[in-house]
C-alpha positions in Angstrom: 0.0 0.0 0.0 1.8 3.7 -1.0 1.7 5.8 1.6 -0.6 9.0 1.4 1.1 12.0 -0.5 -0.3 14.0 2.3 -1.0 13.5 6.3 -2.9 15.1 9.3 0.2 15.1 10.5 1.6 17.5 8.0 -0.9 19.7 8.6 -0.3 19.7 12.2 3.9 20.6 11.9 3.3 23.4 9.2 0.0 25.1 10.7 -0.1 23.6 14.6 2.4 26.7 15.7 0.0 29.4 14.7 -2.8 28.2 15.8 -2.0 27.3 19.4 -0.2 30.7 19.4 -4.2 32.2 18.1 -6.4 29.8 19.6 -4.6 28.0 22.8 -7.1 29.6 25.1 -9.7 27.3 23.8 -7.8 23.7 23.4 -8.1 21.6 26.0 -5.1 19.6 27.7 -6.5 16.7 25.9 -6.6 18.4 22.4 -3.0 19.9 23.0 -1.6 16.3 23.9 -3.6 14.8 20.3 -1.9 17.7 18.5 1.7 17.1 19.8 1.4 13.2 19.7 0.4 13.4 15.8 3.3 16.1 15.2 5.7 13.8 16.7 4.5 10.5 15.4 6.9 8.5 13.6 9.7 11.1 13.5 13.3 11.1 15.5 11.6 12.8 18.5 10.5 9.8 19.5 13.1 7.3 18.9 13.0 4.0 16.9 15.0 1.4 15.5 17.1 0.9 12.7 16.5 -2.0 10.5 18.4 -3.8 7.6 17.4 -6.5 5.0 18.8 -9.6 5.5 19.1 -10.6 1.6 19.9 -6.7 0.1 21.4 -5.1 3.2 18.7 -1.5 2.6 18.6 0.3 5.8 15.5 2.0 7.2 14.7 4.1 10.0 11.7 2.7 11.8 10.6 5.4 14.1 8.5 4.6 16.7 4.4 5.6 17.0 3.2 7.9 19.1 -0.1 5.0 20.0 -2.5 8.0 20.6 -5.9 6.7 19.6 -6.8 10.0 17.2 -3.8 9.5 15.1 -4.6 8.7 11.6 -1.1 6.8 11.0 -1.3 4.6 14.5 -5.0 2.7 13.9 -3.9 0.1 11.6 -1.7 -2.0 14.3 -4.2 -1.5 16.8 -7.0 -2.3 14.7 -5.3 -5.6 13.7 -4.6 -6.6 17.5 -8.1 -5.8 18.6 -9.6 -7.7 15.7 -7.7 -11.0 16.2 -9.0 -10.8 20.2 -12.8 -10.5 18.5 -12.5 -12.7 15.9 -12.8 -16.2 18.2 -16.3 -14.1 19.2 -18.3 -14.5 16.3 -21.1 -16.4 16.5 -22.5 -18.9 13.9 -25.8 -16.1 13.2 -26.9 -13.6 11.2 -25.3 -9.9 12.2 -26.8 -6.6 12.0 -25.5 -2.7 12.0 -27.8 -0.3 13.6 -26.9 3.4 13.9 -28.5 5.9 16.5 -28.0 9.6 15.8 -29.4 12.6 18.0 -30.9 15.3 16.5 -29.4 19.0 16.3 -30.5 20.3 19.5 -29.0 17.4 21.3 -25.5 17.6 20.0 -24.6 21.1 20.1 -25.0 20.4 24.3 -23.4 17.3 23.7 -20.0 19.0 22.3 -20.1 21.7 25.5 -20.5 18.2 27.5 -19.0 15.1 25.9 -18.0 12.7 28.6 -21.8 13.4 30.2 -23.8 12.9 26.7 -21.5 10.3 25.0 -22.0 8.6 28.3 -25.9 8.8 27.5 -25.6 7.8 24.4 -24.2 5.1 24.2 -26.5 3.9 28.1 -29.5 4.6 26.0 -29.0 3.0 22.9 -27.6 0.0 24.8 -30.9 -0.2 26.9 -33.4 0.6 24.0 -31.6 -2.6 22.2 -31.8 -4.5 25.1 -35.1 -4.3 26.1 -37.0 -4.3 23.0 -34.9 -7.7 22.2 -35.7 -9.3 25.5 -39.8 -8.0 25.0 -41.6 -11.7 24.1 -43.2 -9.2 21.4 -40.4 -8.6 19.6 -37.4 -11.6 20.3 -37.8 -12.6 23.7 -34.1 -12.9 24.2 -30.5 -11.8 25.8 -28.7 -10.6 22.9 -25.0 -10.0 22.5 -23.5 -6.4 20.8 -20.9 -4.0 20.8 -20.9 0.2 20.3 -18.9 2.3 18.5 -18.8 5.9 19.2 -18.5 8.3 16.2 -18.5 12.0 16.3 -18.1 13.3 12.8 -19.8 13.5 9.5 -17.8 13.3 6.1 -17.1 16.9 6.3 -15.8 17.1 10.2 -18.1 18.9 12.0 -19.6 17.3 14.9 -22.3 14.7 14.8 -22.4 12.3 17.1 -23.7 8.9 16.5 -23.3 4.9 17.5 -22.6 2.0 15.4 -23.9 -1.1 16.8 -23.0 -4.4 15.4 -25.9 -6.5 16.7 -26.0 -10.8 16.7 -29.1 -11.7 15.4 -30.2 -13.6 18.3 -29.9 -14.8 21.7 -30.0 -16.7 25.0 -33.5 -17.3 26.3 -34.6 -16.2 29.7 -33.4 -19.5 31.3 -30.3 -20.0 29.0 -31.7 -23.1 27.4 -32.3 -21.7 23.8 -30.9 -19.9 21.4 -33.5 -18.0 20.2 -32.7 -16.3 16.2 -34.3 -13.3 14.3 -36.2 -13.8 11.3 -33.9 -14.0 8.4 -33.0 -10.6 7.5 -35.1 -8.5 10.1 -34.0 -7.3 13.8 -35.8 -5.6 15.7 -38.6 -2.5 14.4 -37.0 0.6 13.9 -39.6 3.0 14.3 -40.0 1.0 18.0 -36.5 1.2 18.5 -36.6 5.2 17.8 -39.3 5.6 20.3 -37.9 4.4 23.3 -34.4 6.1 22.6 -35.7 9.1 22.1 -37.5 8.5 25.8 -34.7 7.2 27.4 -32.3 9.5 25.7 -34.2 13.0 27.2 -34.9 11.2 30.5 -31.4 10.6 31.3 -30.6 14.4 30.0 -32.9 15.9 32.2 -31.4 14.2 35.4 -28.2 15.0 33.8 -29.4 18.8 34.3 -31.2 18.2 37.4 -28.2 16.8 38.7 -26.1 20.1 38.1 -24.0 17.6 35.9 -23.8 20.0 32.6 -21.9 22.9 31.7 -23.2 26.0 29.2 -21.1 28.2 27.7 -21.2 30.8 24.3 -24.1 30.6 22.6 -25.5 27.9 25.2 -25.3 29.9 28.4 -28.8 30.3 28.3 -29.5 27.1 29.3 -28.6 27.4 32.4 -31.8 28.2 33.2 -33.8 25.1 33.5 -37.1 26.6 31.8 -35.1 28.0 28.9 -33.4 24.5 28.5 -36.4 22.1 28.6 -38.1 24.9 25.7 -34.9 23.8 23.8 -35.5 20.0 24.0 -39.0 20.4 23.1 -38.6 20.3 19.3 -36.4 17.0 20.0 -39.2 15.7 21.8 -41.6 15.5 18.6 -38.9 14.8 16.4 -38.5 11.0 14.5 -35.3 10.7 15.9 -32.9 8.3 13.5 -32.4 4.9 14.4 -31.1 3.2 11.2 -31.0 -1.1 10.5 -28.6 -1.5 7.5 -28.9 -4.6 5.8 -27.3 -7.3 8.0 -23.7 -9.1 6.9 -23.9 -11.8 4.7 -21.9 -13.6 6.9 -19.1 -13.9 9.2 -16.0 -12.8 7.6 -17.7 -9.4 6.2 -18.2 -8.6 9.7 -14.7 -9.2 10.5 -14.4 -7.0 7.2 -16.4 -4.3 8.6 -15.2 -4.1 12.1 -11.6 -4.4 10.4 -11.8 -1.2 8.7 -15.2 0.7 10.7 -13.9 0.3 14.0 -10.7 2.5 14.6 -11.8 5.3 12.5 -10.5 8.7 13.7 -12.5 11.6 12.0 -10.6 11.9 8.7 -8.1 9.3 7.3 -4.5 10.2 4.9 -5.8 8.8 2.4 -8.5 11.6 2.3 -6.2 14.4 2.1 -5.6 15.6 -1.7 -3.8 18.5 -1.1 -2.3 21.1 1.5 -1.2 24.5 -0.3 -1.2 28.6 0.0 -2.7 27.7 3.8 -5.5 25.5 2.2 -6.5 22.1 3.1 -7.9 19.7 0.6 -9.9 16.7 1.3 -11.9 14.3 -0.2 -15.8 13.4 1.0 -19.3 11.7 0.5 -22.0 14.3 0.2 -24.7 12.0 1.2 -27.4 14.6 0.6 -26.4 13.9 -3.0 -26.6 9.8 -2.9 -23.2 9.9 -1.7 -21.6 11.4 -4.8 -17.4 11.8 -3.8 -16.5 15.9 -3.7 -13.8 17.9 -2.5 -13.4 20.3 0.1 -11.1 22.9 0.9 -10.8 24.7 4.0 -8.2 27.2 5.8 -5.5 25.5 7.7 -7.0 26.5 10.9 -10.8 25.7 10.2 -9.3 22.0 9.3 -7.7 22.1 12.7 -10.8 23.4 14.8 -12.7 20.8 13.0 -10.7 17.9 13.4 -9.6 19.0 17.0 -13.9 18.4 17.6 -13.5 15.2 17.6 -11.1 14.5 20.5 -12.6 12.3 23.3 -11.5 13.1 27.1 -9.5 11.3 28.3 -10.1 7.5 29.5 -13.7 7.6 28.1 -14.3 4.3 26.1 -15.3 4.5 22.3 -15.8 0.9 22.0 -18.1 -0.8 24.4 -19.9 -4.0 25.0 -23.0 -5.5 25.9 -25.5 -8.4 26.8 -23.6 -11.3 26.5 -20.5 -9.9 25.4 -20.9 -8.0 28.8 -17.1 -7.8 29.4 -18.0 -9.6 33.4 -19.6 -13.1 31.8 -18.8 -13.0 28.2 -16.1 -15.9 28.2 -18.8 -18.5 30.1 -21.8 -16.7 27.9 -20.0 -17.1 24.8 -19.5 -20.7 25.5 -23.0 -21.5 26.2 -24.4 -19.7 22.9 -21.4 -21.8 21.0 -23.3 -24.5 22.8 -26.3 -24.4 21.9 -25.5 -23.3 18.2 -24.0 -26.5 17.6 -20.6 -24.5 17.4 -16.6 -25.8 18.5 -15.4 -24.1 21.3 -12.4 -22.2 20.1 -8.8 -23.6 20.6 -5.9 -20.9 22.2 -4.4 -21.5 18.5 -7.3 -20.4 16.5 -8.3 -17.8 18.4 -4.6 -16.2 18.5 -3.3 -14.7 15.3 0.2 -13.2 15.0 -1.1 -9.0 14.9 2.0 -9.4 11.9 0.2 -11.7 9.7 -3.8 -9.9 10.2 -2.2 -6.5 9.8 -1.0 -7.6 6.3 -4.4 -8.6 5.6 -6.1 -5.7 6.2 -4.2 -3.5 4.9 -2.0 -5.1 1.9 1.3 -3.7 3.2 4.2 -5.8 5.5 5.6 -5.0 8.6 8.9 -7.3 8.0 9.2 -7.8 3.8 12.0 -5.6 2.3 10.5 -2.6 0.5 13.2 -2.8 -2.1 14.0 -6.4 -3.0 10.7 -8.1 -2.1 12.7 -11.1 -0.9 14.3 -10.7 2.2 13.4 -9.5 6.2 14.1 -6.4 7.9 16.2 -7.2 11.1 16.8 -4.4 13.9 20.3 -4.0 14.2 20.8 -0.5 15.9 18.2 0.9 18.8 17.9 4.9 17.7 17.0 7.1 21.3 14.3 9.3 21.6 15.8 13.0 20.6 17.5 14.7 23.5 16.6 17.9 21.5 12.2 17.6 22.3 11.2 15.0 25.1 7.8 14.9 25.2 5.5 12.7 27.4 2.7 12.1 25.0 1.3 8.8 24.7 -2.1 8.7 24.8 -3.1 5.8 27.7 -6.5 6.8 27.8 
């Protein structure tokens, strides 16, 4: 795979400078420590290896990542590992990817207050899935799913959403049964909508009861709670969107799709076309247009706002799990719905992949082959030390 012409990254070393120096009162610690991680990413600063074929004797300088979860450059190796530990998780059944979205008024609170309403989101959609699948009406069952928080659209700004990828089933009250969807059908949407949007407003309103919300700017009115119930009221009669995409065709497109959906940060390299004369160009869906592919420019320091949107704070979870891949019984849950499917239980050596081997996979490029002679393996024969010139503390643990 050729790397991108252009990077975040690049973006960040030419134009990160100016804009801290214009706009540092607004960035949060969090934001600051995204934008220096991604500067120094793969560069001296950080140290690294030095690595030489063992057939044609090239050299390369392997610096070292900077493993902060919004850089574009460090999702691929993470994305492997954390595939290989789902992968012995799939379940012979049907899968299905439902997305909840909140309407305008919720997420312009939502960015003044992101760990409190990402936390609601994703408790909400989690318990509007849960419920209408264990209603006798509906499945009757326990079913088994994991979230994925997003907070962007195709052209950066800020809308929050969660990707569920659903198994179409689950275990009976008792545990005895496995219990499967109709082929090709979940659970009803317009159902599903309903009782998110309840829960959803419910859980905001203790939120705001609770004193547990900030308003600032343009959202300092809401302090007062009259003024900010009059501002959920159009949410209240709104259909809010809870949309069922067709379901996988099988197993290995949903390793497919959680291989590539997963890890997304807001924009990708490969979606850069162009950074000149202070300008960023990028490449996006309009899907107000049936998802025709356009191009955007922006200033250098709108790219940066917008991208700089999209940093979580710190330690919150993007990825969580539910029902019986409930991270407390999942192993012995798991095993009964293998069970009762008829399914092997997995073996340490099928469920354990060299991350080497699934990262080529994905994404068509090898960590060990030679770029230049195709035949031999890079070896590390020389340890390179982090710069003396910039130490900088900034992996992201979070």
């Amino acid at each position: 795979m050729d790397r991108p012409k252009f990077e975040v990254a690049d973006v960040f070393r030419r134009y990160g400078a100016a804009y801290r120096q214009e706009d540092g009162a607004s960035l949060s610690t969090a934001q600051r420590r995204v934008m220096t991680a991604i500067e120094a990413c793969r560069t001296a600063v950080l140290g690294g290896h030095l690595e030489q074929c063992d057939h044609c004797g090239h050299r390369r300088n392997a610096y070292n990542s900077c493993a902060n979860r919004h850089c574009p450059k460090c999702q691929s190796l993470a994305r492997a590992k954390w595939l290989e530990d789902r992968r012995s998780e799939l379940l012979n059944t049907q899968y299905f990817h439902v997305v909840f979205t909140v309407p305008e008024q919720i997420a312009s609170i939502a960015y003044q207050n992101k760990r409190q309403l990402y936390g609601i989101l994703f408790r909400a959609a989690a318990e509007t899935l849960r419920t209408i699948a264990a209603d006798p009406k509906h499945l009757g069952a326990e079913i088994g799913f994991f979230t994925v928080l997003h907070t962007w659209g195709q052209n950066l700004l800020h809308h929050p959403h969660l990707h569920c990828v659903v198994a179409g089933g689950g275990l009976s009250a008792d545990g005895t049964e496995w219990i499967s969807c109709r082929a090709g059908f979940f659970l009803p949407v317009r159902v599903l909508s309903q009782l998110f949007r309840r829960l959803f407003l419910q859980y905001l309103v203790k939120a705001f009861d609770a004193d547990n919300l900030e308003f600032f700017s343009l959202l300092e009115a809401l302090r007062d709670r009259s003024t900010f119930l009059d501002h959920l009221a159009p949410a209240r009669e709104l259909e809010w969107v809870v949309y069922a995409k067709r379901p996988f065709a099988g197993a290995e497109q949903v390793l497919d799709y959680v291989g590539r959906y997963t890890h997304r940060v807001a924009i990708s390299n490969n979606r850069l076309l162009n950074i000149e004369n202070d300008k960023i160009a990028f490449r996006y869906k309009d899907y107000r247009h049936d998802g025709q592919n356009k191009t955007m420019t922006l200033e250098a320091d709108e790219f940066i706002r917008r991208f700089l949107l999209h940093v979580l704070p710190e330690g919150l979870q993007r990825i969580r799990y539910y029902g019986f891949l409930g991270n407390r019984y999942r192993e012995q849950k798991l095993a009964r719905c293998r069970k009762l499917l008829g399914m092997p239980q997995p073996t340490t050596g099928e469920a354990i992949k060299d991350y080497r081997a699934r990262y080529e996979e994905l994404t068509g490029s090898s960590l060990c082959e030679c770029p230049v002679c195709h035949q031999g393996r890079m070896l590390v024969i020389e340890i390179v030390p982090r710069s003396l010139h910039r130490q900088m503390a900034i992996r992201d643990t979070s």
